[in-house]
N, C-alpha and C positions, 0 to 999 in steps of 0.2 A: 475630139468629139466623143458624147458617150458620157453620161451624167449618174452613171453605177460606182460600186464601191473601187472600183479601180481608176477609169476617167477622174471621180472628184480626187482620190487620191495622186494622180500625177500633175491634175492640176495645182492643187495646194503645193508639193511638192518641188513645182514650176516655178510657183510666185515667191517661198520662203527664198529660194535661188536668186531671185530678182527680175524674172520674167516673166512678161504680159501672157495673161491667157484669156480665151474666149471661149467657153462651152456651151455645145449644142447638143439637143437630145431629142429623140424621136416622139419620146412619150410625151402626154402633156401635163401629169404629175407624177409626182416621187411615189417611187413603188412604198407600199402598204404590207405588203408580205415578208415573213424573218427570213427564206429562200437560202446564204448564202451567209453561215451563222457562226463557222470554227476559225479562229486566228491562233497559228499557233505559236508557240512561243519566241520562234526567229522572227517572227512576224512582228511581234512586240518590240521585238529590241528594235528590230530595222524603222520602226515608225517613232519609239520614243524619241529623239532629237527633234521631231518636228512636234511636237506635243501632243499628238494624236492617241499615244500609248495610255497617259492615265485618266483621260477623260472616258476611254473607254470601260479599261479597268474598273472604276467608279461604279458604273452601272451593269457590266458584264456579273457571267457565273466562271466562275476559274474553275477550270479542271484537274485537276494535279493528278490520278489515275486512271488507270485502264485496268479493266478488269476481263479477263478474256474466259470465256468459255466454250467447251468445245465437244459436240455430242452428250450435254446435259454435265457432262462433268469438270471442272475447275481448271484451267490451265495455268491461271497465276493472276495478280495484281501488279502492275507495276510502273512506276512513276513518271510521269512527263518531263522534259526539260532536262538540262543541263543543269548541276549542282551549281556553279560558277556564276547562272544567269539569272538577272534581276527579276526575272518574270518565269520561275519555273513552274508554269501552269499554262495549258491552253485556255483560253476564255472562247466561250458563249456568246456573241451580242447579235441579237438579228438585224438583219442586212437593213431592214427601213431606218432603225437606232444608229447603224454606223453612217450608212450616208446622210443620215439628221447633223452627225456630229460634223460630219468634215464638211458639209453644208453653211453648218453656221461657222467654222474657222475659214473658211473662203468669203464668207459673207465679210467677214473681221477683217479680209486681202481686197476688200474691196470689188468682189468676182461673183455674179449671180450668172444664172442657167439661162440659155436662150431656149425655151419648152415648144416642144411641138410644132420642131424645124426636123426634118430630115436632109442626107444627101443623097442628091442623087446624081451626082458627075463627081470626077476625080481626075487632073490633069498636071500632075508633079511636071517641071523642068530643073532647069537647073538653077534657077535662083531660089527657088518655093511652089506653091501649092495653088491654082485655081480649083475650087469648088463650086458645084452648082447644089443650092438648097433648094427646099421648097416647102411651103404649108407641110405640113404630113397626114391633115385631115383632106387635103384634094388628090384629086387623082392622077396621079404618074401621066405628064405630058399635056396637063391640063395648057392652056392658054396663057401664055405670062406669068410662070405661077413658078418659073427656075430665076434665082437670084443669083450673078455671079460674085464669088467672096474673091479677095487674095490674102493668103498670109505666108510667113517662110518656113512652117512647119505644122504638117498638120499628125496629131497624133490619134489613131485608129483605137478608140476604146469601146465600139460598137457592138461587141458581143460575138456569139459561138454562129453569127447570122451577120456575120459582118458587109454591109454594105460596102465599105470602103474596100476590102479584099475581095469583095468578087469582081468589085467595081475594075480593079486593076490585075483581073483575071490569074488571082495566085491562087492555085490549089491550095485544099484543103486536105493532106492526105491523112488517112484513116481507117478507121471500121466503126460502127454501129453494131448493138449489142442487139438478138435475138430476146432476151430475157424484157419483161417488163417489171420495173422498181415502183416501189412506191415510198412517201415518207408525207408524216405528219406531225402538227404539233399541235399538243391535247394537253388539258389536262386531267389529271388520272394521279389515284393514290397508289405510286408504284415503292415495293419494297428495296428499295437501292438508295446506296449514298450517292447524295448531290453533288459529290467534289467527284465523284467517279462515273466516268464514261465505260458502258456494260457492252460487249460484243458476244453475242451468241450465235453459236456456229453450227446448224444441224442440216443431215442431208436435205430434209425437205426443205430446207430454207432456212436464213437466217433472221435476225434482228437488230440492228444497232440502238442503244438507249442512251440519249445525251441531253440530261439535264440543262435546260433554260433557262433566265436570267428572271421571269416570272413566278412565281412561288407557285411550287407545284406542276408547273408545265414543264414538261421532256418531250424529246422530237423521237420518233420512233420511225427507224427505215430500215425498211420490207424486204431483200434480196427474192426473186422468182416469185413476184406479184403474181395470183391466177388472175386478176381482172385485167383488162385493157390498157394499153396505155393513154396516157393525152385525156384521163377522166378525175374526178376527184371523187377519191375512193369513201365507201361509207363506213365515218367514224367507229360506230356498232362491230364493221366487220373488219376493220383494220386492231380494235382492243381485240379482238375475238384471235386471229392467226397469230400476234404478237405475244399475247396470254401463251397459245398451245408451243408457243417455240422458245419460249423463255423459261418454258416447265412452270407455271405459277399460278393462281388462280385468278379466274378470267375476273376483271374487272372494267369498271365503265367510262365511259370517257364522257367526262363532268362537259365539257366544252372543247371545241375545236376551233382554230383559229385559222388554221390554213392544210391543205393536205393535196397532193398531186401524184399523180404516175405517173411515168414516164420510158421511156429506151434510154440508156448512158451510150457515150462516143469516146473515142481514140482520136483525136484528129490535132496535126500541127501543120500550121503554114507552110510552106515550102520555102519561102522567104517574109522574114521579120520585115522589112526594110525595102525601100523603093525609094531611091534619090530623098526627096524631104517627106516622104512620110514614112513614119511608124509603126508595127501591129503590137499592142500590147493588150494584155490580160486575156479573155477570152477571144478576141478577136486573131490572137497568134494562137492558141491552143485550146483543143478541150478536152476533159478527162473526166472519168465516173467521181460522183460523190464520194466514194469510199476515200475516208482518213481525210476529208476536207482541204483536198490538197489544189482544187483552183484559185480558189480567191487568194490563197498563201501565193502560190504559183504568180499570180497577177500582181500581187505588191511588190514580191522580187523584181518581177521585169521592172515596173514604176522607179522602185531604188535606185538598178540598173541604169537605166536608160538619163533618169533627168539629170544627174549629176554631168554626167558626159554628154549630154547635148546643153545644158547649163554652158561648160564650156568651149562647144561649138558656136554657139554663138555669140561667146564673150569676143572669139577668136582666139583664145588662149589654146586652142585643140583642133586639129584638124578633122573633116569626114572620116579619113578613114577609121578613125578609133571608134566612132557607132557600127562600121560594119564588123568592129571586134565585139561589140557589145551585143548586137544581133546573133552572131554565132553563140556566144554562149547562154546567152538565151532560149537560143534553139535547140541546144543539146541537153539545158534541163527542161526545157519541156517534152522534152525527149523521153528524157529517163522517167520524168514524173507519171506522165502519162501512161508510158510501160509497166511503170511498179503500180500505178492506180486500176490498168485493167487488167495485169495479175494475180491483185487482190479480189477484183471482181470474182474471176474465172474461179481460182480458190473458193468462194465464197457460192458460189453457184454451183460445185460441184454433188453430186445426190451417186447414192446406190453405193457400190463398192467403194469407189472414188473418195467418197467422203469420207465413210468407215476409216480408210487408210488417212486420208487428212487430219481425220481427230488426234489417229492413234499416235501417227507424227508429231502434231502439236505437242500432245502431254509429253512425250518423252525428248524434245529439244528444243521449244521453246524457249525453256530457262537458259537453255546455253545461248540463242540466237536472239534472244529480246533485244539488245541494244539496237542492232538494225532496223529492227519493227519500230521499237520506240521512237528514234530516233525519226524514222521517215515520218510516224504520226507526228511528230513536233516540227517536221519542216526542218531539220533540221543537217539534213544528206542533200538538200540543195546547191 
């Protein structure tokens, strides 16, 4: 269940395999918003075989650098991707363009969205999965208004608010950040190449600058927002702190297409896995924005997971080998998440703290880039 860029992906994923799926989704239309916009380049490989990878590519913006800065001064440029790999470029494509795409290759699977169903029961045994749905425009316990479903797998692609995981009362352990972020995507005549993603690192705060698939449009995310979180921040005053952190001259933001604040999380499931049901993508883990490492994070699990439950239920494979797949699931969303709110913490640091972060950066960076690189490419997975 779960009709976002992860769900439609393990369902297509499913059916290529040769098994039936069924998608349910809360909302009652496809999101509108780019939200969830970095694939990085293992991401590509892992989805080229099901044909996913150049339909995107097509219409994406490839990234092939990074360009780091750090207290106004330069710490280096340096390449994305694996020389070897068919795709050494992160792309671009906003999240409504990607599930448009895997959308209409499901449509091609014979597989449309059942919109504006929620669950709200969840009762695994040991053969499969009763659920109870409902409207999701009525109100919790309304009158006749729970459908009982059965199938013999249900897989949790419900989000960082997962109904299904609380539903079967799995902790979500964690932390929640004190800091409020914010990101948008504008367009704005900014002075930076479009194949390079620009990272500026200053005590009062940073910047990230990542070039969109729209001419002219770059997303720009804020580290130690002063405004609120949970608001949508004003265009005006979002050019205006990005200007003063990026050292450059303020300039206007022509049009705005979407822009949010928010608090980022630490949180992984406690368990992937409960008899025949699955947590994947955000509904197993959640991490900060920084280096666009969920959505990436969420196709691994999908890879993961279908392949080996493909042959769970050919019968060629037994259970146990998903509760092999669960663990190590769990231990890179592990890691991911750790190194994503490392980066945070780094990135939020001010006053002396930072002084010293810069000074660090320039002077080993250059020896330590493949690691950084490599974790921005998805690639330490």
């Amino acid at each position: 269940m779960g009709a976002g860029p992860i769900g439609l992906t393990t369902a297509l994923l499913l059916r290529r395999h040769g098994v039936d799926v069924s998608i349910i989704d809360r909302s009652t239309e496809p999101v509108s918003q780019s939200r969830a916009t970095d694939l990085h380049p293992a991401t590509l490989e892992r989805l080229d075989a099901y044909g996913v990878t150049s339909r995107l590519v097509d219409i994406g913006q490839t990234i092939e650098r990074i360009n780091v800065v750090c207290g106004g001064r330069s710490v280096g440029t340096y390449r994305l991707g694996r020389r070897a790999s068919p795709y050494p470029f992160a792309l671009t494509v906003p999240q409504c363009t990607t599930e448009g795409v895997l959308q209409m290759l499901l449509a091609d699977e014979g597989v449309a969205i059942e919109r504006g169903v929620e669950c709200v029961d969840v009762q695994p045994d040991a053969n499969g999965v009763t659920i109870g749905t409902a409207d999701a425009s009525l109100p919790n316990g309304a009158p006749g208004s729970v459908t009982r479903r059965r199938t013999d797998w249900l897989i949790a692609c419900d989000g960082a608010a997962s109904s299904v995981r609380s539903g079967l009362g799995i902790e979500f352990d964690g932390s929640t950040s004190t800091e409020s972020f914010a990101v948008t995507d504008m367009l704005a005549d900014l002075p930076f190449d479009r194949s390079e993603m620009h990272l500026h690192l200053r005590g009062r705060g940073g910047v990230h600058v990542l070039p969109m698939p729209v001419d002219g449009y770059v997303r720009l995310f804020l580290d130690r927002w002063p405004g609120p979180p949970g608001t949508s921040p004003d265009p005006a005053a979002l050019a205006d702190v990005a200007a003063e952190r990026l050292g450059i001259e303020p300039f206007v933001a022509e049009h705005t297409r979407w822009s949010s604040s928010f608090v980022v999380h630490r949180r992984v499931a406690r368990r992937f896995r409960i008899g025949h049901v699955l947590l994947v993508g955000d509904a197993a883990h959640a991490c900060t924005p920084i280096g666009g490492q969920g959505l990436n994070l969420g196709v691994a699990d999908a890879v993961a997971w279908v392949g080996v439950l493909a042959s769970v239920m050919s019968g060629h494979t037994g259970c146990a080998a998903l509760d092999e797949v669960a663990e190590v699931r769990r231990r890179a969303a592990i890691r991911t998440t750790w190194a994503s709110w490392a980066a945070m913490r780094v990135n939020c640091l001010d006053g002396r703290a930072a002084t010293a972060r810069d000074v660090l950066a320039r002077h080993t960076f250059g020896v330590s880039r493949r690691p950084v690189t490599a974790w921005l490419a998805g690639a330490l997975d």
